[in-house]
N, C-alpha and C positions, 0 to 999 in steps of 0.2 A: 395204443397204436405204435409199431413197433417195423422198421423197415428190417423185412427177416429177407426180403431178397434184397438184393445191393444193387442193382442197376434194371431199368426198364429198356424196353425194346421199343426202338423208335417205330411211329405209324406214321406213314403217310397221309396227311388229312387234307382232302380235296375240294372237301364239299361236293361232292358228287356219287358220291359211294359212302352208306353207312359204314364207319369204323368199327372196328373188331374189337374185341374185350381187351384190355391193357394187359400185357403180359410180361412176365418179368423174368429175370436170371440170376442168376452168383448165391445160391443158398448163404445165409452167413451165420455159422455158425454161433459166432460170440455174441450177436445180438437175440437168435434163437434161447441161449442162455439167459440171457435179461429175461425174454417173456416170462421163460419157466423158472425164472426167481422169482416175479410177479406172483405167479400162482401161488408159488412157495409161501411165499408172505402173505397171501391172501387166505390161505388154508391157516395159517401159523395163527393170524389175527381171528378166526371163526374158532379155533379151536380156547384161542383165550380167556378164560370165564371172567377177567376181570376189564376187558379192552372190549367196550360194544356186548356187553351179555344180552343174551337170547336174540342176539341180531347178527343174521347170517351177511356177508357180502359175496356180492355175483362179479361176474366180469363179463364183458365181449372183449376177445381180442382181433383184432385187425391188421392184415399187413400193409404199407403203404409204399411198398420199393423204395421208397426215397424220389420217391415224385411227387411232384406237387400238385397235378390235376390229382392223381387214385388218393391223397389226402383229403384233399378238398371233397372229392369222391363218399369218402369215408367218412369224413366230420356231416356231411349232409345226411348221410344213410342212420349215424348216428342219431342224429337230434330228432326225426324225420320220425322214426320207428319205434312204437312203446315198448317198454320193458318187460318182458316175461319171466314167471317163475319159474318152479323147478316144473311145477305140475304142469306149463304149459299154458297157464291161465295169465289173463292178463292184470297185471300190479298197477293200482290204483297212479300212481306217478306216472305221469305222461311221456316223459324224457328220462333219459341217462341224465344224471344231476351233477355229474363232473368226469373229464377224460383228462388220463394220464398220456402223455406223447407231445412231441413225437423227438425223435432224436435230435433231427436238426434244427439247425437255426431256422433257418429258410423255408423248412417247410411249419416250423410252429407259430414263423410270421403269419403266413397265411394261414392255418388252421385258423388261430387267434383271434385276426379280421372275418372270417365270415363268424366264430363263435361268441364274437361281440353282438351279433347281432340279436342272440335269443340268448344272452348275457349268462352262458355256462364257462364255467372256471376251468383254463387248462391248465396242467403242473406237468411240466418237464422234467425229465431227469438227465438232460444232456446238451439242449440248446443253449449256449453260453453268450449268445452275442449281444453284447452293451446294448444294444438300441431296442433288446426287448424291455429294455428297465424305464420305457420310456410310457409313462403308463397315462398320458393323452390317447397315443396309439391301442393298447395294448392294456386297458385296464384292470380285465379278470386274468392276465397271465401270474403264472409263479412258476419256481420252479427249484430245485433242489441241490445243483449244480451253479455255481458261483460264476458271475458277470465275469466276462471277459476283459471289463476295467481294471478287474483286480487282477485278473493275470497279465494284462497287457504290462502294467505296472512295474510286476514281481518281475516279468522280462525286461524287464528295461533295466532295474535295479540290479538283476543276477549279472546283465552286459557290464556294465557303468561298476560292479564289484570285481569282475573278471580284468579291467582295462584293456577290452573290446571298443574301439573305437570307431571301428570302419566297420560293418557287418551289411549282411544282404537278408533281404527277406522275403519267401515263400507264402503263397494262400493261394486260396480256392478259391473260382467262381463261385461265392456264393457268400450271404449276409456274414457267415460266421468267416469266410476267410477272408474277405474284403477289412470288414471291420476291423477283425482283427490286428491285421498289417497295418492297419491307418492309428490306432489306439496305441499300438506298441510305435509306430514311427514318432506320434507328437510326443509319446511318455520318452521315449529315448533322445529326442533332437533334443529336450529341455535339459539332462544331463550329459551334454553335450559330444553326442554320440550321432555319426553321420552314416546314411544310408547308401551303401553302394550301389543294389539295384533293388526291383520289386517286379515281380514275376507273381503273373495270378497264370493258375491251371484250367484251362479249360475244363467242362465234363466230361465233356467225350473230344482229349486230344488227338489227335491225327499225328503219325510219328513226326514227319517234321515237326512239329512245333515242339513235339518232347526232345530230339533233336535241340532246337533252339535254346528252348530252356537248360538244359544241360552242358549247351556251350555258354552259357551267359554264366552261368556257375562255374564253371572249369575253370573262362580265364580271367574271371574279376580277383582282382589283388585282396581282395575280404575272405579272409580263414573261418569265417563263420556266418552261418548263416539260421535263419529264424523260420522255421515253419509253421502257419495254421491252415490247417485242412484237417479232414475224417481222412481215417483210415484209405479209404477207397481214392481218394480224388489222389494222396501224395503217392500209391500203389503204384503206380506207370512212371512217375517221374523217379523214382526209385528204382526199379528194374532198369530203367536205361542209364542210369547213373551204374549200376554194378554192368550192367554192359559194356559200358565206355570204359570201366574199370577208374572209376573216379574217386580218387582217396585225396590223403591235405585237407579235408574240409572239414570243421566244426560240426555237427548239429547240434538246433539247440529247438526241441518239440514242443507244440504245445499238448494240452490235456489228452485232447480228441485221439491222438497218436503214440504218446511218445510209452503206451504200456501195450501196443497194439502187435501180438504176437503173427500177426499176419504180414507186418513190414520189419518186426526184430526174428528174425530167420537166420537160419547158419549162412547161407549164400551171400545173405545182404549185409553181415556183420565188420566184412572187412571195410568196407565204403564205410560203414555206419558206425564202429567202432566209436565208443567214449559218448552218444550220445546222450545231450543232459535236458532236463526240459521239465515243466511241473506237472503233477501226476494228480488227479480227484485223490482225495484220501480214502485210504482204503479199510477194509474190516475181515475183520475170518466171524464169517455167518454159521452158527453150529448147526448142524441138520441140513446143510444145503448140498454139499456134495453126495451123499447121500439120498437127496430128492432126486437128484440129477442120473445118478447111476440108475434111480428107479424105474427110471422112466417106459413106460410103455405104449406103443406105435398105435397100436392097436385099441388102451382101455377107453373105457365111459368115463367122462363125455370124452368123443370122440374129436381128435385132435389131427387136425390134414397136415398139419406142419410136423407135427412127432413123426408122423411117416414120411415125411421126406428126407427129416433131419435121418433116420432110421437108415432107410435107404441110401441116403449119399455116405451116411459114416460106415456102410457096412457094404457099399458096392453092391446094391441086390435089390429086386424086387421082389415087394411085399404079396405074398398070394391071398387077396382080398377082393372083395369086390365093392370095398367102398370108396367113394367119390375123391379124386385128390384136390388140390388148388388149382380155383377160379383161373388162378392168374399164374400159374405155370405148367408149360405141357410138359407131359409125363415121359419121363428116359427110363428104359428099357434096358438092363441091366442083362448079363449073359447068365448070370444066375438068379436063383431067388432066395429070399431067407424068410422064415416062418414069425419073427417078432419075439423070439425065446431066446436070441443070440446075450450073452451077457455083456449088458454095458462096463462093466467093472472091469474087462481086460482088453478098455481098450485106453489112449492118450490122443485128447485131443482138445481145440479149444473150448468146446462147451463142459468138459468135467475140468476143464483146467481152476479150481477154486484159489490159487495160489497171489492173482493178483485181482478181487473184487473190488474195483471201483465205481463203475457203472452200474453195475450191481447194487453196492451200496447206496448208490443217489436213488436207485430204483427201489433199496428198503424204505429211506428218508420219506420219498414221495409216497408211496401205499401208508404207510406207518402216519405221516402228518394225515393222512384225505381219517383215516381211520380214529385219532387224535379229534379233530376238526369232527366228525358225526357224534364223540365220545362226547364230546363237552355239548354238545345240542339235545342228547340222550339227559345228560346230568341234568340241565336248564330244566327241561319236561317234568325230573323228576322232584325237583326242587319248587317248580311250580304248579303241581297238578293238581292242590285244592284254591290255586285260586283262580279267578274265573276273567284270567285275561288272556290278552294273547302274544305274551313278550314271548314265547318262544317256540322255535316253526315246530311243525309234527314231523318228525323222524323218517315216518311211514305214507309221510302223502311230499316230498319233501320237492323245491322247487330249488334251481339251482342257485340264482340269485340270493337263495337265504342262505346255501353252502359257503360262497364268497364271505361272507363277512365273519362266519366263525374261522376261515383257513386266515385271515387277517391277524386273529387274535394267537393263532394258534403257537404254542412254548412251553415246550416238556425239551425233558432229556432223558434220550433212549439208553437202550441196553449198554452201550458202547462209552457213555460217560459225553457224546456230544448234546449240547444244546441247541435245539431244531427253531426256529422262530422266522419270518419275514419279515424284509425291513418295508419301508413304506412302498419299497419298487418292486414288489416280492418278490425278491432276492434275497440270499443266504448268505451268511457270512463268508466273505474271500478266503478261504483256509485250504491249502494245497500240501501235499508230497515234494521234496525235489530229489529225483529218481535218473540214478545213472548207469547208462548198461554197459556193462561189462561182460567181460566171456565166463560162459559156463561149462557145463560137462555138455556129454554126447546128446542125453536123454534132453537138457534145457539149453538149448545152444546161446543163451541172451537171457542173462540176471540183470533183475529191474534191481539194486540197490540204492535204499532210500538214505541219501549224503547231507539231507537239510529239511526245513520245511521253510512255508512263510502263510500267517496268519493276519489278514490287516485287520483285526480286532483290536491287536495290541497295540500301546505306542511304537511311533512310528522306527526308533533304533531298535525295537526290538524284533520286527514283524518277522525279518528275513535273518535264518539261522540255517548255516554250513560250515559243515565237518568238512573241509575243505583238504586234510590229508586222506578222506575215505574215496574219493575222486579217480578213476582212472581215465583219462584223454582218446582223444584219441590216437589210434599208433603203439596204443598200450603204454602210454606215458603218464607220470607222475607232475609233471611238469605243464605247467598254463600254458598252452598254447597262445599266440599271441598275431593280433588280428586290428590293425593298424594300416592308413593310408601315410602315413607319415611317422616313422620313428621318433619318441620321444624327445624333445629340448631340454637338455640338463639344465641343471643348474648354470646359472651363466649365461644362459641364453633365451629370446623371447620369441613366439612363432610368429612368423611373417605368412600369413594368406595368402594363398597362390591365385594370382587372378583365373576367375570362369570356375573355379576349383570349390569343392565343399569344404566349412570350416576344419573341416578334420584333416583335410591334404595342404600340408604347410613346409615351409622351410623354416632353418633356423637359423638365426640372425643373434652373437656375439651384442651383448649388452653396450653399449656407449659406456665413456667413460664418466665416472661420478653415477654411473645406474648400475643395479644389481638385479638377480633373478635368483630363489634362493631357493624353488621350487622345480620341479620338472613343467614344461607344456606350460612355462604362461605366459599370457597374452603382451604384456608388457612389461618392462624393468621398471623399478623401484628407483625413485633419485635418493641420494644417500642425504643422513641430516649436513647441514650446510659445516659443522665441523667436518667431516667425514668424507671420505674419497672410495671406491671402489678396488678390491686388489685384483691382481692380475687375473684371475682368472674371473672378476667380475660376479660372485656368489655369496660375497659380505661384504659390508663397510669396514673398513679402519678408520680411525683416527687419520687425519693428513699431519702431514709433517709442519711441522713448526718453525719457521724461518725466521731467525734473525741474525746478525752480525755478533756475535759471539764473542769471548776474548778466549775459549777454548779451541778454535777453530784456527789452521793455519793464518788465512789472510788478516783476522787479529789479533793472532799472535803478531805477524809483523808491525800493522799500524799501531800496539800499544807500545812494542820496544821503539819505534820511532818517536811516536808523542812522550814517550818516558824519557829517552835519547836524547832530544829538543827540552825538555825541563832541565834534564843534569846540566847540560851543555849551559843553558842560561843561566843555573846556579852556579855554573864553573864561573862562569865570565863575572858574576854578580864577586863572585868571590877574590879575582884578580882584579877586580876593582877598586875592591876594597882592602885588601892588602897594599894599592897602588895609588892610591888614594888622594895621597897629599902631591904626587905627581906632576908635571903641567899638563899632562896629556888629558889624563883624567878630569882634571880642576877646570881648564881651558871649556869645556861646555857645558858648565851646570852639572857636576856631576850629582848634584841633589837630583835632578832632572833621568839622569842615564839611568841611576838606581830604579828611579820607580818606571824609566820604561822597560830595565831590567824585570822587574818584577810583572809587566804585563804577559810579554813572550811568554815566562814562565806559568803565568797560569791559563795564556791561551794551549798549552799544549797541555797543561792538566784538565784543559776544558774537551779537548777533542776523548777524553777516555772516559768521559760522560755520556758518549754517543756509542760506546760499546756495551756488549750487556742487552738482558730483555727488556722493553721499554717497561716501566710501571707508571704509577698516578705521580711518583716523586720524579722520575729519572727523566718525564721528556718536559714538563720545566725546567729543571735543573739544565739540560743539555741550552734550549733557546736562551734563557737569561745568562748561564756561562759565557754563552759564546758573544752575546749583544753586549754584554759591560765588559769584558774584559780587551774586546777588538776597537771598542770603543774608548778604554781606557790607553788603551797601546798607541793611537791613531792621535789621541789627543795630546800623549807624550810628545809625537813626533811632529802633530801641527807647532805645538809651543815649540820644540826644536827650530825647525824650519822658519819660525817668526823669530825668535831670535838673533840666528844667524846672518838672518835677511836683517833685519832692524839694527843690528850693530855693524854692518858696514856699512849701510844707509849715514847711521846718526856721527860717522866721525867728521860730519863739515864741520864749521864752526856756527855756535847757534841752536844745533841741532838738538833739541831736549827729549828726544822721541825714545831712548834708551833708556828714560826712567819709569815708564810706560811697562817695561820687560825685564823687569827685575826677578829674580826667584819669588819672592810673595805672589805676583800678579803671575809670573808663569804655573804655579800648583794654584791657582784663582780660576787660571783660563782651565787647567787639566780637570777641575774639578768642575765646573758651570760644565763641559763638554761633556763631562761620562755623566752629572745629573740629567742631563735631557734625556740622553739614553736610557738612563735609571727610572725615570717617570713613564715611559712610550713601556719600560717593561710592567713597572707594575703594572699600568692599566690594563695591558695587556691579559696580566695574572687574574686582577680582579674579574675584569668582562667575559675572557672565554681565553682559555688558560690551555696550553697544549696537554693531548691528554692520548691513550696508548687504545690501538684499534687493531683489529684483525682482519686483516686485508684479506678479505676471498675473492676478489672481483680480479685481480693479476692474475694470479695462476690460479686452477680449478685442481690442481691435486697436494695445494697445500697454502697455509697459512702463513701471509711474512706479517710479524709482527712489527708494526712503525708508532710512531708516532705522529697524533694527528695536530694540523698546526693551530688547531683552535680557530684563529682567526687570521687571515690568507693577508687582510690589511696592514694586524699590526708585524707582521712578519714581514712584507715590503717595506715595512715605517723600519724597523730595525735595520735591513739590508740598508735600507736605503741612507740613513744617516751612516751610516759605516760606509757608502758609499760616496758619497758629500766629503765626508773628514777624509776619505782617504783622494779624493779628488783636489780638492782643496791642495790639503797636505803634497801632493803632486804636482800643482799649479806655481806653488812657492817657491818648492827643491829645485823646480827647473828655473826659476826665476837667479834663484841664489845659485846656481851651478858652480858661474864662473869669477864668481869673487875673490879676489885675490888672498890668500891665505894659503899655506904648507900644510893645515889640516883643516878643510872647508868640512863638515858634513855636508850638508847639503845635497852635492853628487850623488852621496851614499843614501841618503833619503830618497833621492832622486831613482837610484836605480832599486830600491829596497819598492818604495809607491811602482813603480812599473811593473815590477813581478805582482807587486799583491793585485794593483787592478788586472793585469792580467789574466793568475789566476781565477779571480771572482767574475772575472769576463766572462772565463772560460767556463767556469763552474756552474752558468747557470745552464745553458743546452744539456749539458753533463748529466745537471740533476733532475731534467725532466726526463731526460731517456733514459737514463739508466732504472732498471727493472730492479726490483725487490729491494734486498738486503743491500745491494750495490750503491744503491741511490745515498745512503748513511756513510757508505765508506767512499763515496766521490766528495758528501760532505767534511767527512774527515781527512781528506786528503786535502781538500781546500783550505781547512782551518792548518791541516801542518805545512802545507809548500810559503802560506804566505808568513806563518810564524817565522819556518825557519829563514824565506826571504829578509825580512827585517832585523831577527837576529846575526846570519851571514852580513849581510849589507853593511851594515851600521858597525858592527861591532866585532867582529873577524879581524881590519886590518887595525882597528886599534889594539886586540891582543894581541896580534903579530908583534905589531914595535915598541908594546911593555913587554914581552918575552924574550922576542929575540933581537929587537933592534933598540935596546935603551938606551942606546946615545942620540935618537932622536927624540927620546922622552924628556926635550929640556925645552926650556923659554926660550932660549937663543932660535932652536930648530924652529920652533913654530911660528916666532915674530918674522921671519924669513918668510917674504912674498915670495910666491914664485906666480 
């Protein structure tokens, strides 16, 4: 069954008027070739002495326009009417026991359902659409020409390889173009590839709509588009594309078209230029151009179709008086030609043997029915003395027994393919990828084979493209490019455009601490928590490192000041001690002065403990520095302050209270004070001990290294007794101010205690707001302002007047009340 006309002619059906025999039009040449390869193959296999020996095969052929009633027509006339021989006599088989046909989808549907019913086995050699492999429906179908699954597929992969993202897609009213666009849409939205529009072709469109259709392609933003339709359906929608003069546009064909000499024309090639699309694989059949040339209009058996084909290829009518087709009336030609004209010098699609595709599915399928009788021949002869009945007779043969040898059937032909069905009977997905490019005068449109794709293979291998053998369209080397939304570099993540398909997006610049390191992706990467994003957001770094440095300007200053405040105290320690035996000196415990001398100086050695990267040693060391040694400092200066105060207290008479505050008892009290402290640290040490953290929670594009206080209590218990002794030690100075003496300390305690609690007043707001690195150097500014307070204070104006004023350096000057 073979649609050798291309379109029927619509009837009027009234029900009131018998209808008129169906009549058809468009001779078509290329399909008229298929038949007459049929024969070819069929003569080839009889002639075979080892394929089917001493068993002839017959044929009827039948034309079915490509309509679906004269099909249904046909498959009934078939099954209906027994078989005769050569002689004319009637052959023991009741029925035709298997029919080859029909092209289409659509129509081998229906063939299919009524030939389910008297359970005869149809093979295709061109109907591709998935939903024949559905074999509830459809259970005696096969056919030779590979599911539409598997091209749907390979289309979607050849898009998704191309980075085709936005594409439109064309089909047919009918099973095989419907399906097809639905098959290719879910294979392609899952590689995340979006559909711009979808346009099915009417059969018989009215120019508007081809109109329409050609505006919907012209102004969609999609450079590429996907066709499945026959030959004939995408025919109209083509011509008015080179009308409009419509070029920019990809194609990309499927099987049914994209080797179809009828729509790759010299006229059509500018519009059509670069199209690419998967192609049936093909064969060079020897003897068959040559059958084809042979042909005659006129010989036995007589052939109504040879004379037409005859006729249209040679503009002339045949002078005969035999019968032409049923089903089309006869045109009358201005001349006539005798059937002796030589086919040999002419060009056209049916000698064209150049691109055999359809051809070859139509070897596959004679060759398998032929294969499929051989091995039912072998059975017979393998069992003819024993006396059962495994296997059917040849010769009385019923179609239902043909079914289950075509099931079994797997050889490999001339051609080195392997022929077999799978459970859907279906063939293996194995394609051409074929791109046209321009050719000379005589071939105006070279099919060039750039790839294949076979899904036998695994799955990276299936699809293979020579991808510099490729010409574009426009006659370019270069991928065209077919996108609702340009690319997101690196650096950036697509933001979905509300109402919009996921392929039409914007791009939206990564946050900071996120990356994008890719083109097109959906979201940024957060960087690892060491790690910051760089400017242009397409990798991590490392973040930077923070901490208070002694390489760094600002500590560079604070160490030459903490260094500054040590000298300065070892100065003073130094004039003291050269001055020694002095009154100046002697007049306050100068046992006492030394070792608060010695405190100062290792409070300012203590603040260069807090310079530097913190480690497991250095932020102990920095909290115990600074708790004993502020505490040894404070408790100098309490014993000071009681002193001073208790010896003008005790000059009444009576008063014993001065032996109480002797030197022993004053380094007794210095020493019980910094032990307290000395204990609140170790426990401190022992229980939860300060220890060195990396602070990401401040800043997000960088790291300050601190020191963590271990425990938040005993660092209050530390402050806080350093607060106590320095309260205290304040309470007393001002007590003792104004006692009469030429050199009171006291005062000087008194204004030395003011600055320090002031600064640690201050110091505390300081140290909770100030940020990062800063927070260590408000603490070390605290530790130097209240050092140097107390060193200034106290002991400033007494180097003054061992320096420069020693003649107040005597007993006489200081027993002077003033």
């Amino acid at each position: 069954m073979f649609p050798i006309h291309s379109k029927g002619i619509d009837q009027e059906l009234n029900f009131r008027n018998q209808p008129d025999q169906r009549k058809c039009w468009g001779f078509n040449m290329r399909v008229f070739r298929w038949s007459q390869a049929m024969i070819f193959f069929i003569e080839e296999i009889n002639r075979n002495p080892t394929l089917l020996p001493n068993i002839t095969l017959g044929y009827r052929l039948y034309d079915t326009c490509g309509l679906i009633a004269l099909s249904l027509r046909t498959a009934l006339s078939v099954v209906s009417q027994p078989m005769k021989g050569s002689s004319s006599e009637m052959c023991s088989s009741p029925s035709i026991p298997i029919i080859i046909g029909d092209s289409g989808s659509t129509l081998s549907m229906a063939i299919s359902r009524l030939l389910n019913l008297f359970r005869i086995p149809l093979v295709s050699y061109f109907a591709s659409c998935a939903c024949l492999s559905n074999k509830h429906q459809f259970p005696y179908f096969f056919r030779t020409i590979p599911s539409d699954v598997n091209q749907a597929n390979a289309l979607a992969r050849l898009v998704k390889h191309f980075g085709w993202t936005w594409v439109g897609t064309v089909g047919a009213d009918d099973a095989y173009g419907r399906t097809g666009i639905d098959l290719f849409t879910a294979a392609v939205t899952q590689l995340g590839v979006c559909v711009s529009y979808r346009i099915i072709i009417p059969k018989l469109p009215t120019q508007q709509q081809l109109q329409d259709i050609v505006r919907t392609i012209r102004d969609s933003s999609a450079h590429v588009l996907v066709a499945f339709a026959i030959e004939e359906d995408i025919k109209p929608v083509v011509d008015e594309i080179v009308l409009q003069n419509v070029t920019g546009k990809q194609w990309v064909a499927s099987e049914a078209w994209v080797t179809s000499t009828l729509i790759s024309t010299k006229e059509n090639f500018p519009s059509l230029s670069g199209t690419i699309g998967f192609a049936i694989r093909r064969a060079e059949i020897p003897g068959l151009k040559h059958f084809l040339d042979s042909i005659q209009p006129l010989a036995d058996p007589y052939n109504v179709f040879a004379r037409e084909f005859w006729e249209t290829q040679f503009q002339c009518t045949l002078n005969t008086s035999l019968p032409t087709s049923s089903t089309m009336d006869p045109v009358n030609y201005s001349h006539s030609c005798t059937g002796m004209e030589r086919m040999q010098d002419t060009q056209s699609i049916f000698n064209d043997v150049s691109q055999l595709r359809v051809t070859y599915n139509m070897y596959k399928a004679v060759y398998t029915v032929a294969h499929a009788l051989h091995n039912l021949l072998l059975c017979q002869r393998e069992h003819r003395s024993a006396l059962t009945q495994q296997c059917p007779d040849i010769h009385n043969l019923q179609p239902w027994q043909v079914i289950e040898v075509l099931r079994k059937v797997n050889y490999t032909n001339m051609f080195g393919d392997l022929i077999y069905f799978d459970e859907n009977g279906d063939p293996v997905g194995s394609y051409d990828i074929v791109n046209w490019q321009k050719g000379g005068d005589d071939v105006p449109v070279q099919y060039i084979t750039v790839g294949r794709f076979d899904s036998s293979l695994p799955k990276g291998q299936q699809l293979v493209l020579n991808q510099n053998k490729i010409v574009w369209h426009g006659g370019t080397n270069k991928v065209p490019v077919s996108v609702c939304s340009a690319s997101c570099p690196p650096g950036y993540r697509k933001v979905r455009l509300e109402g919009q398909p996921v392929c039409c997006y914007d791009c939206m610049l990564c946050a900071e601490g996120s990356i994008s390191n890719t083109t097109d992706q959906a979201e940024c990467l957060l960087c690892p928590e060491d790690f910051w994003s760089n400017k242009h957001r397409n990798y991590c770094v490392p973040k930077e490192i923070e901490f208070l440095s002694y390489l760094e300007a600002f500590g560079m200053v604070l160490a030459a000041i903490a260094i500054l405040g040590a000298v300065a105290a070892i100065s003073v320690g130094v004039v003291f001690f050269r001055h020694r035996d002095t009154p100046l000196v002697r007049a306050n415990n100068s046992e006492l002065s030394f070792l608060l001398l010695i405190s100062p100086t290792l409070c300012f050695i203590c603040a260069l403990t807090f310079l530097g990267q913190p480690s497991h040693w250095a932020c102990p060391l920095r909290r115990i520095s600074f708790g004993l040694t502020f505490a040894l400092c404070l408790s100098c200066l309490l014993s000071k302050t009681l002193v001073v105060l208790i010896a003008f207290k005790s000059t009444l008479p009576g008063n014993n209270t001065a032996r109480w505050f002797r030197p022993p008892q004053q380094r007794l009290g210095v020493f019980i004070c910094s032990l307290l402290q000395g204990g609140v640290c170790i426990a401190w040490l022992t229980t939860a001990s300060p220890y060195p953290v990396k602070n990401t929670w401040l800043y997000r594009d960088r790291i300050i290294l601190e020191c963590h206080l271990g425990s938040v209590v005993y660092f209050c218990c530390v402050l806080g007794y350093i607060g106590c002794l320095a309260a205290f030690c304040f309470i007393l100075a001002f007590l003792a101010r104004k006692l009469p003496d030429n050199f009171n300390e006291a005062k000087f305690i008194t204004f030395s205690m003011l600055i320090f609690c002031a600064v640690w007043i201050t110091f505390i707001p300081a140290y909770v707001s100030s940020p990062g690195k800063f927070t260590v150097a408000v603490e070390i500014f605290a530790i130097l302002a209240s050092s140097y307070g107390v060193l200034l204070c106290i002991f400033a104006p007494k180097c003054y007047i061992i320096i420069f004023m020693p003649e107040k350096n005597s007993k006489k000057y200081l027993m002077t009340q003033k």
